[in-house]
N, C-alpha and C positions, 0 to 999 in steps of 0.2 A: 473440431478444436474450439477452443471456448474463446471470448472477446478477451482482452487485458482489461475491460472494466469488470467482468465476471470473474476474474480470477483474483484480481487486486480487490474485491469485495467478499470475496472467500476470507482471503488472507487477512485480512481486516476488523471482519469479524471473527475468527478465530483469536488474535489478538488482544481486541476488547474484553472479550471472554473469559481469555486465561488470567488478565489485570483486572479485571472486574473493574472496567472503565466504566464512569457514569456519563451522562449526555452534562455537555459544558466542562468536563475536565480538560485539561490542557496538556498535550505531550508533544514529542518530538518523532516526525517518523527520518529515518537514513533509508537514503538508498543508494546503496554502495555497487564499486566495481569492479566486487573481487569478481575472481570467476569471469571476467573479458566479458562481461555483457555489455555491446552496444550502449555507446553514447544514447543512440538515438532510441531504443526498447528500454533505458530506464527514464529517460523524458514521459514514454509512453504510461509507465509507469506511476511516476512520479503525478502527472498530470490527474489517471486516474483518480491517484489516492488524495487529490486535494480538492476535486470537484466531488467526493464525498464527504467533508468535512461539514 
């Protein structure tokens, strides 16, 4: 099983990708709770995807 910082790095770049993000552009990430995912597994999340910014 992969880390949530490997996967939330997948996702992320997959994302820049498809917007053809450039380095310094500015957006907004959600992370939502449809689907009952834990409080605490979208913190983990969350966390991730901000200490890649």
């Amino acid at each position: 099983m992969e880390s949530a910082d490997v996967i939330v790095g997948k996702l992320l770049a997959k994302i820049i990708n498809d917007l053809s993000l450039q380095s310094g552009e500015r957006v907004a990430l959600l992370v939502d709770h449809l689907g009952g995912t834990p409080s605490s597994e979208l913190s983990i999340v969350a966390r991730a995807s901000w200490s890649m910014h």
